[in-house]
C-alpha positions in Angstrom: 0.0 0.0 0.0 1.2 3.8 -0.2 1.4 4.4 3.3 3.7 1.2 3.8 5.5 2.7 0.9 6.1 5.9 2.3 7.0 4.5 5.8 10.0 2.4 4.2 11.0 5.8 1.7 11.5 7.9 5.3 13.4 5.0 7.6 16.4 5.6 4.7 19.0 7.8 5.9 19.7 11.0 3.6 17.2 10.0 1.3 17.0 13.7 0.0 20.5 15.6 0.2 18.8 17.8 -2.3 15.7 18.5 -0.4 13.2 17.6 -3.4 9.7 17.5 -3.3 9.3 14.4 -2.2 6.5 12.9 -3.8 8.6 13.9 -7.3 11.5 12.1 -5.7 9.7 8.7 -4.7 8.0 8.4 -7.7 11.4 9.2 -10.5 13.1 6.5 -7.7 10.0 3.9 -8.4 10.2 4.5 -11.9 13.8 3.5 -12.3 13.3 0.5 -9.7 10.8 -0.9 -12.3 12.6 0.2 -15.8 15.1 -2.6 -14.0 12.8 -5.2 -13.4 12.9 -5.1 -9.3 9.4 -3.5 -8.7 5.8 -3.9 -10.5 4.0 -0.2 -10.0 -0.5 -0.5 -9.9 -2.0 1.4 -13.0 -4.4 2.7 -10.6 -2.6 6.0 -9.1 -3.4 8.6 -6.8 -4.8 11.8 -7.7 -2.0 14.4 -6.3 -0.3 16.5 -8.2 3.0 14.1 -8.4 0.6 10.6 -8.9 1.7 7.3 -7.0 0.6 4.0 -7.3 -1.6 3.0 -4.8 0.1 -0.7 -4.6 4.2 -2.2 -6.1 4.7 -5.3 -6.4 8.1 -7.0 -5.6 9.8 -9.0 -8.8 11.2 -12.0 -7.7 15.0 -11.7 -8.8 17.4 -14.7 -9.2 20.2 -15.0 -6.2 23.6 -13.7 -7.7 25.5 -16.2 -9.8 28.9 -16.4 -7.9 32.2 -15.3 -8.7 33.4 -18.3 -11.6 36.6 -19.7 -9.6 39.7 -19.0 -12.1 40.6 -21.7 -14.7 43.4 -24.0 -14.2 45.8 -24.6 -16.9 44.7 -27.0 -18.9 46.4 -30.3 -20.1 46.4 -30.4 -23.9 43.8 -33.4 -23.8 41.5 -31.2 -21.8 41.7 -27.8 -23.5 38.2 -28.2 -24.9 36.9 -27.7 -21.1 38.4 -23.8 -21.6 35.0 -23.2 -22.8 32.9 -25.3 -20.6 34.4 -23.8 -17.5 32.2 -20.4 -17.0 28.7 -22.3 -17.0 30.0 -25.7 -15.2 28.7 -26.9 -12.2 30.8 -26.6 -8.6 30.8 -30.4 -9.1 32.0 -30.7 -12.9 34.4 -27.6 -12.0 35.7 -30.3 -8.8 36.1 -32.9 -11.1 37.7 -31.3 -14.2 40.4 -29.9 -11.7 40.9 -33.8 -10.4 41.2 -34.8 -13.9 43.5 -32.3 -15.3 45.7 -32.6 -11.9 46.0 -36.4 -12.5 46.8 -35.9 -16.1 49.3 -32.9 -15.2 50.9 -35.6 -13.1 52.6 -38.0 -15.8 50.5 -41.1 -15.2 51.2 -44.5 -16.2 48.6 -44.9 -19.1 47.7 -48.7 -18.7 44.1 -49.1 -19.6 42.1 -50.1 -16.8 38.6 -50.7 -15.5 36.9 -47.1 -15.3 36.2 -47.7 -11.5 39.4 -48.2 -10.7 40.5 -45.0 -12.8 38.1 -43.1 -10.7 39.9 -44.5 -7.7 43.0 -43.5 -8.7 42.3 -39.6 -9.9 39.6 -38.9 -7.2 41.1 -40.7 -4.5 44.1 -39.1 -5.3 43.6 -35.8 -6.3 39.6 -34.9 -5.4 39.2 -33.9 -1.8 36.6 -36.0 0.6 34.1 -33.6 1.3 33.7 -33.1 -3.2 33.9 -37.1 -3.6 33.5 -38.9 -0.8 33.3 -42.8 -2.2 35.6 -41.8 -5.1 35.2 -45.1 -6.9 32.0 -44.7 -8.0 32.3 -41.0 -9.1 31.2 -41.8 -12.7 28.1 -43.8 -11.4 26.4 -40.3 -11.0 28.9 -37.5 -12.9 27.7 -38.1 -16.5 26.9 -34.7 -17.6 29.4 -32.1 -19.7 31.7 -32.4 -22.8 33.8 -35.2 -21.6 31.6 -37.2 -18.7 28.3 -37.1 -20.9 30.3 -38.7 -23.7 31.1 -42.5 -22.6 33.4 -42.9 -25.9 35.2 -39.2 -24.9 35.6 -40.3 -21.5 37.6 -43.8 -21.9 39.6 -42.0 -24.8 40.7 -39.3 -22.1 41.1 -41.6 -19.2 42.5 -44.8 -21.3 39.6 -46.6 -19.4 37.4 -50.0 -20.3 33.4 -50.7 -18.6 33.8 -53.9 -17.4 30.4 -56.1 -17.0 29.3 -58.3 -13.7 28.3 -61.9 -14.4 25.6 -63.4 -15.1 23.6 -63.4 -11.6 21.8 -66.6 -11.4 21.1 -69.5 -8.5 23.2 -71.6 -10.2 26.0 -69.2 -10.7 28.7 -71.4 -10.0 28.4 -73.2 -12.6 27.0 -70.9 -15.4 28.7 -68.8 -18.1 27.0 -65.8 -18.6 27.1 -63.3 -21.7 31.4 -63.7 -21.9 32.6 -63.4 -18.5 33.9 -66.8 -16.3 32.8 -67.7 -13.2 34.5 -70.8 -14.0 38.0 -70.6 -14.1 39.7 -73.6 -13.7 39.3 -77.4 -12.2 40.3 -76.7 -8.9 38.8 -76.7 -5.4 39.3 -73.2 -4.1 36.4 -70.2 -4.8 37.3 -66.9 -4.5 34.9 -64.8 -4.0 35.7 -61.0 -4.6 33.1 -58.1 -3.3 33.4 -55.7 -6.2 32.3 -56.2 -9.6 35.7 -54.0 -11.1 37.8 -56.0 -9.0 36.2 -59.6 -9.7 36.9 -58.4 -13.8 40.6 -57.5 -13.0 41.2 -60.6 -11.2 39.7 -63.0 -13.5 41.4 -61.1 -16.4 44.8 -62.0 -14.4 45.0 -64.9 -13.4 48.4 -67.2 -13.8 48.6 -69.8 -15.6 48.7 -72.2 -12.6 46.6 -71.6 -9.7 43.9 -73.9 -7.6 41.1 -71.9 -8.6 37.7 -74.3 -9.3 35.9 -70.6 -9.2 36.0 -66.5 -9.1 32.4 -65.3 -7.7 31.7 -61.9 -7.6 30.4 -61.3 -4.2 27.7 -58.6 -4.8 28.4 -56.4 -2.2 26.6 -58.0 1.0 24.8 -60.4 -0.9 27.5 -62.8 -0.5 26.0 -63.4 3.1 23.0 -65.1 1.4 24.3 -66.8 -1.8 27.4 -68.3 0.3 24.3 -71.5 0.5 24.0 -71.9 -3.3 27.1 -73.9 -2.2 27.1 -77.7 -3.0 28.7 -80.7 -2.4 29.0 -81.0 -6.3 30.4 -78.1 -6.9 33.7 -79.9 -4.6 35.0 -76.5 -3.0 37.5 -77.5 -0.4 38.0 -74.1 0.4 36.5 -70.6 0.1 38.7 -67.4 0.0 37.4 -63.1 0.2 39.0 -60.2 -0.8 37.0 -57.2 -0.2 36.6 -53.4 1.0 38.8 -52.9 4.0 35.9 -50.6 6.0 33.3 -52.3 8.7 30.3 -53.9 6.1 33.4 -54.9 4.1 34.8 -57.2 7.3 31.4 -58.2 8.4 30.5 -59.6 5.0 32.9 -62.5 5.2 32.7 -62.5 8.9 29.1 -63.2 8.7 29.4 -65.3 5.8 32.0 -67.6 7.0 29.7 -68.5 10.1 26.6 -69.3 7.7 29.3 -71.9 5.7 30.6 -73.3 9.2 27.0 -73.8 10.4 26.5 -76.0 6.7 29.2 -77.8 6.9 31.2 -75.8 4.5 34.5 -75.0 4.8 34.7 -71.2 6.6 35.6 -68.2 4.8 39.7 -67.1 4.7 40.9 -63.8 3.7 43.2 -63.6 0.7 46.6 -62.8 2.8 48.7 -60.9 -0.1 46.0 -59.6 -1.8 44.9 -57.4 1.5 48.6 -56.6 2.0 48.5 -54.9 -1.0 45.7 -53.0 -0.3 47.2 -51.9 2.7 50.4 -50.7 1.1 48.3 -49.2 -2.1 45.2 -47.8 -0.4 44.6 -44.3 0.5 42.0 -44.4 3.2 38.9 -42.2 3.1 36.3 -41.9 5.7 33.8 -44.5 6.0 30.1 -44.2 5.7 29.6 -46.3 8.7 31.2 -44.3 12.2 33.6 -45.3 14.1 33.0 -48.3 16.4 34.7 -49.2 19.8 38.1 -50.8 20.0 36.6 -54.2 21.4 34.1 -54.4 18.7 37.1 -53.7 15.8 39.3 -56.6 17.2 36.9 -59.0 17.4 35.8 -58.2 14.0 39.3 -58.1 12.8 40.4 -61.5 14.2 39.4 -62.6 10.7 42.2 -60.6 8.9 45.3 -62.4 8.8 47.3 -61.8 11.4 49.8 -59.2 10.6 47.2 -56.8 9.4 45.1 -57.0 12.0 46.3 -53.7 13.7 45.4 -51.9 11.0 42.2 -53.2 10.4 41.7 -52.2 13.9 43.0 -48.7 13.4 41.1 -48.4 10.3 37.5 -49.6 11.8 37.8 -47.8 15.3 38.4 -44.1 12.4 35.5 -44.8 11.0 37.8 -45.2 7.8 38.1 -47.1 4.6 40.2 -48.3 1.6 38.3 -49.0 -1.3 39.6 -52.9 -3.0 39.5 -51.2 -6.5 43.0 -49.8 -5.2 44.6 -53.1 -6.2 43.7 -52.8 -9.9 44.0 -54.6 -13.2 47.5 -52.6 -13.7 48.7 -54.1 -9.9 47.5 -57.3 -10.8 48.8 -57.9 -14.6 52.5 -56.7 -13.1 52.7 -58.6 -10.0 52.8 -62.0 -9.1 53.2 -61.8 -5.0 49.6 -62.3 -4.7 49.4 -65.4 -7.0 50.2 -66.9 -3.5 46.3 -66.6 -2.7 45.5 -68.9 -5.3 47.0 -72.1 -4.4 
């Protein structure tokens, strides 16, 4: 209304140096408020000399776009993004700066599993609080010139997709659509939490090993399907590599009590294979918290028993380290952990 307006116009301090007649000065100051789009003035005026309109309307304005961050300099492969940069998002601007860094840094090129190359740059060079579970970055980041385009994407990053296995009840003993869950005629499954990891494994293997099976675990699944198990599938023994965080510990932990109770063999952790996570792994927090010290080392009893410490350290932090750190690259060049499979 005019009187509210009026009541605002005379709370501002040195409104009229000049000393104006005022009604002249409110109404040239609502004329320029609406000529930029911040007021709406009523047709229906007053009858003064110097009209009014009897009502404004506010205009609802946009918050101010903030400051665009200065660009990094760019990697020849990324020079495109020069362009992108101004109307990124804080996330694509986080994750362009990740990229670039890890390129700036003179990697080693080796194709590998895109997981694993999301590890690697965002683990690396992203901070927590931007990517908090860096190996599954590109799960949800698929917008812009060079995440929106899959084909872009693996040319940049010298990255593969790698597919699970065929999920079935009989998954033992199934192929499914290329990928082996059968791997050789010996009595030892492995059983491997992540579905990157269970490709870079497979895709490694020696020539010689023990290995009747490879099983992707499916996360906490592996709880469950652990009684598909048969006597005719003739498994002598069942080995884990997983996530070193708390579900990642519980998952065999549980698991290896449901086999015990069947009359399976129990569930072992894959000694070399966790000592290279350990020396490879960068540790992020956790999603879980923290838990008590007591609670860590009886969980941790299962780890073998020179890592056990750590697992303790890592589970009472509330901390993690994601298995995708020992990737296909670790696994094609090193042979240490071809201990795990006989």
């Amino acid at each position: 209304m005019l009187d509210d307006i009026w009541t605002a116009f005379r709370k501002v301090n040195n409104r009229n140096p000049d000393g104006e007649y005022e009604p002249l000065l409110m109404s040239r100051l609502l004329d320029e408020l609406e000529e930029h789009g911040l007021i709406e003035q009523m047709k229906q005026r007053t009858r003064d000399k110097v009209s009014l309109p009897l009502k404004i309307w506010l205009s609802a304005t946009a918050p101010a776009r903030p400051a665009v961050p200065a660009m990094p300099h760019w990697h020849p492969d990324l020079y495109r993004l020069a362009r992108e940069w101004p109307t990124a998002t804080s996330k694509q601007r986080s994750a362009y700066v990740a990229v670039n860094r890890w390129l700036m840094s003179d990697p080693d090129l080796f194709s590998v599993p895109l997981r694993e190359r999301a590890l690697e740059i965002f683990g690396t060079y992203g901070s927590e609080a931007d990517f908090p579970m860096p190996e599954k970055t590109f799960d949800t980041l698929r917008s812009g010139p060079i995440f929106g385009n899959p084909d872009r994407l693996h040319a940049t990053l010298r990255t593969f997709m790698t597919h699970p296995p065929l999920l079935t009840e009989t998954f033992l003993t199934e192929i499914g659509d290329g990928y082996y869950q059968r791997v050789g005629s010996g009595d030892i499954l492995l059983v491997v939490e992540n579905a990157a990891t269970w490709w870079s494994i497979v895709h490694s293997l020696p020539d010689n090993h023990r290995l009747g099976y490879v099983a992707w675990g499916l996360g906490g699944t592996f709880r469950a399907s652990v009684n598909t198990l048969a006597a005719k599938h003739r498994i002598a023994e069942i080995r884990y590599f997983g996530d070193l965080d708390l579900s990642g510990i519980r998952i065999p932990h549980a698991a290896s009590r449901t086999a015990s109770d069947r009359g399976l063999p129990t569930v072992q952790p894959t000694e070399r294979l966790y000592g290279a996570l350990l020396e490879l792994g960068r540790a992020r927090d956790a999603k879980e918290k923290g838990i008590d010290t007591g609670e860590a080392c009886a969980l941790a009893e299962w780890m073998p028993t020179a890592y056990r410490a750590k697992a303790v350290a890592l589970l009472a932090a509330g901390q993690r380290l994601a298995q995708e750190w020992v990737g296909y690259r670790y696994l094609t060049r090193n042979t240490a952990w071809h201990a795990d499979l006989v």
